[in-house]
C-alpha positions in Angstrom: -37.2 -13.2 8.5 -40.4 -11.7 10.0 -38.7 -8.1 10.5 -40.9 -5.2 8.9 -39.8 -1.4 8.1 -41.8 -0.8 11.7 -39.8 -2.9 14.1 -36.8 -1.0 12.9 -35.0 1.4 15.4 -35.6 5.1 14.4 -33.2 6.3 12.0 -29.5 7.6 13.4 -26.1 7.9 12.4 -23.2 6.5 13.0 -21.9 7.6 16.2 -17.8 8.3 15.5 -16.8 9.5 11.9 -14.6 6.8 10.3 -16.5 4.0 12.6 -18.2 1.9 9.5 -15.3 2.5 7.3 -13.0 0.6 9.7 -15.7 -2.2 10.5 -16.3 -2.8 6.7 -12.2 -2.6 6.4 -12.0 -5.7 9.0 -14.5 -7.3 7.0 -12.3 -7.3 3.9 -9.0 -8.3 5.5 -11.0 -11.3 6.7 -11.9 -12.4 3.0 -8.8 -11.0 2.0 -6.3 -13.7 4.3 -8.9 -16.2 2.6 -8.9 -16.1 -0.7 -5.2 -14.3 -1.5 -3.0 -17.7 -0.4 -4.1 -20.0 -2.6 -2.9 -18.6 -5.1 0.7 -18.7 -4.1 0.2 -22.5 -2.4 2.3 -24.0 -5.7 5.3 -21.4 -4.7 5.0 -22.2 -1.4 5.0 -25.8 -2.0 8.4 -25.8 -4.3 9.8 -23.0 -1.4 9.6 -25.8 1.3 10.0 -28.4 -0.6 7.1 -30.7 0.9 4.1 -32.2 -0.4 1.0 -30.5 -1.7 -1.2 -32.1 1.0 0.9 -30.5 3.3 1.3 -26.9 2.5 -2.8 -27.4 2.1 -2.4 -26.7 6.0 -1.6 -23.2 5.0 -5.2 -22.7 3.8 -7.0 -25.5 6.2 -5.6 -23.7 9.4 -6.9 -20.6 8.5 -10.3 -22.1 7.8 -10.2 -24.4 11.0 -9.3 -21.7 13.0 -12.0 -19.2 11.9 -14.9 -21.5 11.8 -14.3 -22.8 15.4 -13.4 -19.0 16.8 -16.9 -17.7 15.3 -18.9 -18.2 18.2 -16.7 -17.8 20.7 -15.2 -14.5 19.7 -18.9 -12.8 19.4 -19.5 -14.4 22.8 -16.6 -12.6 24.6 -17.6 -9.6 22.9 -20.9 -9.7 24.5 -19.4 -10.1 27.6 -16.4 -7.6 28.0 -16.7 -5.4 25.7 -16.9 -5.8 21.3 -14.6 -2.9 20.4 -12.4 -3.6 23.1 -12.6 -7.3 21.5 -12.6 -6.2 17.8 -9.5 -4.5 18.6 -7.6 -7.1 20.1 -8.8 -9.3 16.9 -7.3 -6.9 14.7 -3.5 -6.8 16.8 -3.9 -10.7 16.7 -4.5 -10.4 12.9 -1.5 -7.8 11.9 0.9 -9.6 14.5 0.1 -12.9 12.7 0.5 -11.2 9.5 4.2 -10.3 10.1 4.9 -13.9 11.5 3.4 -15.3 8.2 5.6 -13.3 6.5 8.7 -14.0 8.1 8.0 -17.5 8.8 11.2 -19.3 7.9 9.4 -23.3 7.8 6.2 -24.6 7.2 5.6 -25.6 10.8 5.6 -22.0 11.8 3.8 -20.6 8.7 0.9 -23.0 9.4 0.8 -21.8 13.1 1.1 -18.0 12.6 -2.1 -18.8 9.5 -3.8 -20.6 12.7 -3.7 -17.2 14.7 -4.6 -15.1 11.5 -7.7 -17.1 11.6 -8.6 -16.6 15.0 -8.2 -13.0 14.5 -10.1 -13.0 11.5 -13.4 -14.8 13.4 -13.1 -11.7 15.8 -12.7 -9.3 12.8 -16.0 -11.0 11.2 -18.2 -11.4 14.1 -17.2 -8.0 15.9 -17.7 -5.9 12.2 -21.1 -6.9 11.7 -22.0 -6.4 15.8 -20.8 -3.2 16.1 -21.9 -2.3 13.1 -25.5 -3.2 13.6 -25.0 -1.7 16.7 -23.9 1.8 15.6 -26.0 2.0 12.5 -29.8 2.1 14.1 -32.3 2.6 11.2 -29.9 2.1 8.7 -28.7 -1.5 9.3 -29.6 -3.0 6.3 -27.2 -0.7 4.6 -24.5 -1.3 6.7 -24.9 -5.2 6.1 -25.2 -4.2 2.8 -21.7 -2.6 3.2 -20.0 -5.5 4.8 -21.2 -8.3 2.3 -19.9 -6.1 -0.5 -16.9 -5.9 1.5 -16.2 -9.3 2.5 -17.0 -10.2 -1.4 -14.1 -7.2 -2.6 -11.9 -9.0 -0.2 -12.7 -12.6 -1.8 -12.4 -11.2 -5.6 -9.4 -9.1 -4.9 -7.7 -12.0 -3.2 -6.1 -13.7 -6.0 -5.8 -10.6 -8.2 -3.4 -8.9 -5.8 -1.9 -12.1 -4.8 -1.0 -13.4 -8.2 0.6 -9.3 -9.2 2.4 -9.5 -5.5 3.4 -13.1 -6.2 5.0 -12.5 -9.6 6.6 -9.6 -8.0 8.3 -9.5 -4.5 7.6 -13.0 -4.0 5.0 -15.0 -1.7 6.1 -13.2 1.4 4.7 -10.1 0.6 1.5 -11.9 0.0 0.9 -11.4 4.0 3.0 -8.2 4.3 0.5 -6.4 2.0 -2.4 -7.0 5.2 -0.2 -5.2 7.5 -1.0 -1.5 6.3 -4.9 -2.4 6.1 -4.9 -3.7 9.6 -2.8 -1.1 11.0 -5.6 1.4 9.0 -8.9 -0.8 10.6 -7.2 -0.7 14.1 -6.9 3.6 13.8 -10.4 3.9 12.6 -12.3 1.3 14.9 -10.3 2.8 18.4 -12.5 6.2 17.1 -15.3 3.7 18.1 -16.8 4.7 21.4 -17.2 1.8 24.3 -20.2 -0.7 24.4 -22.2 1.0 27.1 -24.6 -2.2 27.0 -23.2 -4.7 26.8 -23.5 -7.3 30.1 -20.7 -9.5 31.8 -22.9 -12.1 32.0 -20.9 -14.7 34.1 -17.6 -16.7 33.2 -17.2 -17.7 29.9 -18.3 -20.8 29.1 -14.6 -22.5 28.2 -16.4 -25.9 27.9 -19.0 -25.1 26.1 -16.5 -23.8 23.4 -14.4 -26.6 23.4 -17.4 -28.8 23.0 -18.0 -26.6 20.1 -14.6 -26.7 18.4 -14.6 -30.6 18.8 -17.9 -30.8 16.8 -16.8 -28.4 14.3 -13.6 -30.6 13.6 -14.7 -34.0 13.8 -17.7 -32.9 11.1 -15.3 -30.9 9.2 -13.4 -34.2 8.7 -16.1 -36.2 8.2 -17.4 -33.7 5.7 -14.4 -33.1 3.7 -13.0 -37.2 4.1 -10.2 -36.5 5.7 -11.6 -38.7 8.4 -12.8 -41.6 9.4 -16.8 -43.0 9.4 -16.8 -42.7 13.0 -16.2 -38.8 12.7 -19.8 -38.5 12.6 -20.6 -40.3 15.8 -18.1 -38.3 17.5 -19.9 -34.7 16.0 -23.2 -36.7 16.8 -22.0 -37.1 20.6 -20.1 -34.2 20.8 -23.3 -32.5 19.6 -25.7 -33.8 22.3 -23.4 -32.9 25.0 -22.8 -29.6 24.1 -26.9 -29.0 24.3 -26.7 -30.3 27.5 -24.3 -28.2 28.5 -25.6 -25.0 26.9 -28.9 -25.7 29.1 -27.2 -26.0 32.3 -24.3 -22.9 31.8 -24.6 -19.6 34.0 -23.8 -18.3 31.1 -23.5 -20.1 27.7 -22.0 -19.7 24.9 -24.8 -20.3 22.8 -28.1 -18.6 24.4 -30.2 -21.8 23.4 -33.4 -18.8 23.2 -31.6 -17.8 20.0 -31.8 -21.3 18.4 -35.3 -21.5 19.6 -36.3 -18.2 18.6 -38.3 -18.8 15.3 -36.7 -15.5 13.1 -32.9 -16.2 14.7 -32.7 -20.3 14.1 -34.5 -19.5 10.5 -32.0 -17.0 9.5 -29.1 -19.4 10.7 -30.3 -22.6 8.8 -31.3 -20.5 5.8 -28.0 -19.0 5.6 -26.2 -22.3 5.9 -28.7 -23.1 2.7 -27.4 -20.5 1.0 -23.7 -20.7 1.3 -24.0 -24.3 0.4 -25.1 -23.1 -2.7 -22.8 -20.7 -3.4 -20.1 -23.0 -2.6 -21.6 -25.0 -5.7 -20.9 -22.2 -7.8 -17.3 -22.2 -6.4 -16.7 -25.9 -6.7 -18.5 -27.1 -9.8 -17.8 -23.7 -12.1 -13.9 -24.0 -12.7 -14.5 -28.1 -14.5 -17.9 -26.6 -16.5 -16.2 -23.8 -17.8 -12.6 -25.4 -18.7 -14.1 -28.8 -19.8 -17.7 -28.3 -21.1 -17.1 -25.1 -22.7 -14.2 -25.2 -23.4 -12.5 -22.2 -21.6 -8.4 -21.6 -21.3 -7.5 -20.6 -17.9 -7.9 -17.2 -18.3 -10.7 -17.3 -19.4 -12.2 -19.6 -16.6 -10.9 -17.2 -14.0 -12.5 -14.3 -15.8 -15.9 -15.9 -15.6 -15.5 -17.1 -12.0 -14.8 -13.6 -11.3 -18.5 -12.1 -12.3 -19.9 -13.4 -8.9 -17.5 -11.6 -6.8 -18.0 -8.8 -8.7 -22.0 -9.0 -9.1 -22.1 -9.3 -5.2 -19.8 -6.2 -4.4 -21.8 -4.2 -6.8 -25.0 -5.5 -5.4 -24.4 -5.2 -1.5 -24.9 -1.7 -0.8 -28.5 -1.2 -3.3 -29.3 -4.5 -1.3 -29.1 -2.9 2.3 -31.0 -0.1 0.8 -33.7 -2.0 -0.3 -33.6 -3.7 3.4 -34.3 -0.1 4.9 -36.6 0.7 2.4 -38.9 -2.0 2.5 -38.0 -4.6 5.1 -35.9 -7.5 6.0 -38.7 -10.4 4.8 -40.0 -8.9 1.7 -36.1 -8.3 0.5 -34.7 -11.6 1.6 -37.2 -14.0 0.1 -36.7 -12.2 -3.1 -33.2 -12.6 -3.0 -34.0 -16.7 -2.4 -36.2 -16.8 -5.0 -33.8 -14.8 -7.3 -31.5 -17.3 -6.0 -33.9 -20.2 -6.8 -34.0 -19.1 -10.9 -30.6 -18.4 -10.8 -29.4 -21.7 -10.1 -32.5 -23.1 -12.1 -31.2 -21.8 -15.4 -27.8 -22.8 -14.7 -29.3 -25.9 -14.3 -31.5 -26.0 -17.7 -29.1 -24.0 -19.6 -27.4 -26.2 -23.1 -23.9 -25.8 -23.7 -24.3 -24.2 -27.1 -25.8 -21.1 -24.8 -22.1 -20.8 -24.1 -20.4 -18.8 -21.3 -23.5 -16.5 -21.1 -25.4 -19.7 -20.0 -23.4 -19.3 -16.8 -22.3 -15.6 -16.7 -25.9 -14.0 -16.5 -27.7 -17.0 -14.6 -25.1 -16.5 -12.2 -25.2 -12.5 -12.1 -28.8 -13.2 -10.9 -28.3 -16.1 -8.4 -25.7 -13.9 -6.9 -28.1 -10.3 -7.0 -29.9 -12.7 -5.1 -27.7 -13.8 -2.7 -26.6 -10.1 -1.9 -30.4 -9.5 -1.5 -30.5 -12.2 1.2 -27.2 -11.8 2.8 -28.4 -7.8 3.9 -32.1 -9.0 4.6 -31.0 -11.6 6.5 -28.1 -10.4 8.7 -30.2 -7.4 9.3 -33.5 -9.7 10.7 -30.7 -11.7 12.9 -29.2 -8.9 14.3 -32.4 -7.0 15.0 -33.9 -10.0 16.3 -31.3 -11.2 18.5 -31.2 -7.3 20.8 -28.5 -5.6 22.2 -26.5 -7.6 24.3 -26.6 -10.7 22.5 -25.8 -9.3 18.7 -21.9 -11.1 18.9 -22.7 -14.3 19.8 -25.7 -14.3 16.7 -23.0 -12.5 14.2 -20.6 -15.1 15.3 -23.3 -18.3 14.9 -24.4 -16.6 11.4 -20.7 -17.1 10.2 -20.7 -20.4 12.1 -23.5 -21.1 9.5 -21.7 -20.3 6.4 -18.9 -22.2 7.1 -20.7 -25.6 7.7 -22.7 -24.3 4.5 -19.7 -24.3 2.8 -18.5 -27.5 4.1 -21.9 -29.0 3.7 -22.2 -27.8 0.0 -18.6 -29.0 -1.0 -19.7 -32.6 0.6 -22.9 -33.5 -0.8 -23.3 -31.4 -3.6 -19.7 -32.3 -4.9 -21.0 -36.0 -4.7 -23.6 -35.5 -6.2 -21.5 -34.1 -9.4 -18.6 -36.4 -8.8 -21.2 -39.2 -9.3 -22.1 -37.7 -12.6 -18.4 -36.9 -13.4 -16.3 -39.1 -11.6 -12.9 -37.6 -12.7 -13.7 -34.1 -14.4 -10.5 -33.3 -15.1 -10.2 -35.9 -18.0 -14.2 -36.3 -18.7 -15.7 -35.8 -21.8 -17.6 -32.1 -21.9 -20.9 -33.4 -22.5 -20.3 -35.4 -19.4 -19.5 -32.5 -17.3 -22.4 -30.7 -18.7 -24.8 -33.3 -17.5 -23.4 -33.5 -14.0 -22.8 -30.2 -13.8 -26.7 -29.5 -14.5 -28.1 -32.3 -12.0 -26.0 -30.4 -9.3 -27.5 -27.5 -9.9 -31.1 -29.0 -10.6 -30.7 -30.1 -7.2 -29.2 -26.9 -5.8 -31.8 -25.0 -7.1 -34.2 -26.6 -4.4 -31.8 -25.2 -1.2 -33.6 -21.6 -1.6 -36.6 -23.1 -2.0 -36.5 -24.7 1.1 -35.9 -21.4 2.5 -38.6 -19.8 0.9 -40.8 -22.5 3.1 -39.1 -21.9 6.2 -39.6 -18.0 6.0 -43.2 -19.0 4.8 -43.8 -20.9 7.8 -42.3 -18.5 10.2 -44.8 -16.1 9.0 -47.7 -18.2 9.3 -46.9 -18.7 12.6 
């Protein structure tokens, strides 16, 4: 993140009324067909009668289908058009809503989820281009904006699910995104065309599918729903993929971006980050319930601090951007991140649950910081015509954060606390604290690359 107040274009406004509203709106569907399902994955599984690894697909296809759609969608924005992409991302999204709804198996529920996460990849990687896009000199804030957004949509998830759930039933779960979409489609058509944005050849079909097969053979290997040999396959799928990239008209992947030292640092240290985060996600729910002690209200009360520190955060965070730059901001969000996870990690259980409440308000302060610094350096870095394909490679890198964090930081505490669930607290205490011990160096280690890039 090498981007300074002076490299920032002059200051404007948006250029349609309503135009951020509807791009942060997007933003918080996408969370929102996330988070709100899991909830409602016991119902679902007594409503089909089948097996919980089964109606798992529910959530897995979502995830699957947005992680390997990042790039791609940004890429075909580049090339025809990212409203005119964002807006067929959103139909995709409301039409699969309604199927979800009415879907009368599980077959057909887990297919219609599939499509809702393709349009949600368009609906993530499209928001944050076009916002960067029609936002000059005030990017940071709208970053800011969309990671508040995207962290409403996570908290607000299960809160609206469980009322919707006890109420109407689970169907209504995916009704209740139809009006939103319907809203984010009326607002973002107010959005005028990309006027720069390039064909830039055919897409590059094998390129993505090369892609999609490396997302899901390390996904598998990742999570251990596969076989050793997943990682050769991601290893060789992998290397062909570069080759590929390097010899496409046009690629999916621009390989200048990965070379380029502020775009590749703000991809890796994202993917940092979000493995990180996904610590807090995995590990919290046994520390709270076993080591302290917590019912499970109580644990979902807790949990629900980050979400709620991070949408308060966002917007002051892309202030702050503006204000005084894109470095400055995001490696004081990694360090806040850094203590955060540091006290977390040094914390005794007799500190109780404000040993994790307020460490954790200040990891995730932090992690707003970065998010806004962060997308804002990308975005800036990566120019005009290439701003979808680096929104869609930045959410590329959260998810394998995510993935990465739930594999080997979740061994690392499973090694601690082999099964949590049944452990004695001081066990889950100990592993919970190596974890984050260990956790606490990820932000370091961004802190040196964004050191490095500098001295460069």
């Amino acid at each position: 993140m090498t981007i300074s107040p002076a490299t920032l274009s002059p200051p404007a406004r948006t250029t349609a009324p309503g135009a951020l509203p509807g791009l942060a709106l997007s933003v918080l569907l996408s969370s929102f067909g996330a988070s709100s399902v899991n909830v409602a994955l016991p119902t679902l599984q007594r409503a089909f009668s089948t097996s919980f690894a089964a109606v798992q697909w529910i959530v897995l296809a979502y995830l699957l289908a947005a992680t390997a759609a990042a790039v791609g969608a940004g890429r075909l924005g580049d090339a025809i058009g990212r409203r005119r992409v964002l807006l067929a991302g959103i139909v995709l999204f409301t039409t699969a809503s309604g199927a979800c709804a009415l879907a009368p198996s599980l077959p057909l529920l887990v297919a219609a989820r599939a499509l809702q996460g393709l349009g949600a990849a368009v609906m993530l990687a499209l928001g944050m281009a076009l916002a960067a896009g029609h936002t000059q000199g005030r990017t940071g804030r709208a970053m800011g904006l969309l990671g508040s957004m995207s962290a409403v949509g996570t908290a607000l998830g299960p809160a609206l699910g469980g009322l919707l759930l006890a109420g109407p039933g689970w169907r209504a779960v995916f009704a209740a995104m139809l009006p939103g979409a319907v809203l984010a489609f009326a607002l973002v058509r107010r959005l005028p065309d990309d006027a720069t944005v390039r064909s830039g050849g055919p897409f590059d079909v094998a390129g993505l599918l090369l892609l999609v097969g490396t997302l899901l053979a390390f996904a598998l290997a990742a999570t251990g729903a596969g076989a050793h040999w997943s990682y050769g396959v991601a290893a060789l799928c992998t290397a062909a993929f570069v080759l590929v990239e390097a010899r496409a008209r046009a690629p999916l992947v621009p390989l200048a971006l990965l070379r380029d030292r502020v775009t590749a640092t703000g991809f890796a240290t994202s993917a940092l980050t979000m493995a990180l985060m996904m610590t807090t996600m995995l590990v919290g729910p046994f520390y709270l319930g076993r080591a302290l002690g917590l019912g499970a209200g109580g644990v979902g009360l807790a949990l629900a601090a980050g979400p709620l520190v991070a949408a308060l955060a966002g917007v002051p965070a892309g202030r702050l951007v503006d204000r005084h730059g894109a470095r400055r901001t995001g490696m004081a969000g990694l360090a806040a991140m850094a203590v955060g996870a540091g006290v977390v990690a040094l914390a005794p259980r007799a500190a109780g649950v404000a040993g994790w409440i307020v460490p954790l308000a200040v990891l995730t302060t932090g992690y707003a910081l970065f998010q806004a610094a962060n997308n804002t350096a990308v975005m800036e870095a990566a120019g005009i015509d290439r701003r979808g394909v680096a929104a869609g490679l930045l959410n590329l890198a959260r998810q394998l954060g995510l993935i990465a964090g739930s594999a080997l930081l979740g061994a690392v505490f499973a090694a601690g606390a082999p099964d949590p669930a049944h452990a004695a607290a001081a066990q889950v205490a100990a592993a919970t604290h190596a974890t984050f011990a260990l956790a606490a160096l990820l932000p370091l280690l961004g802190l040196g690359a964004a050191s490095l890039v500098r001295a460069r």
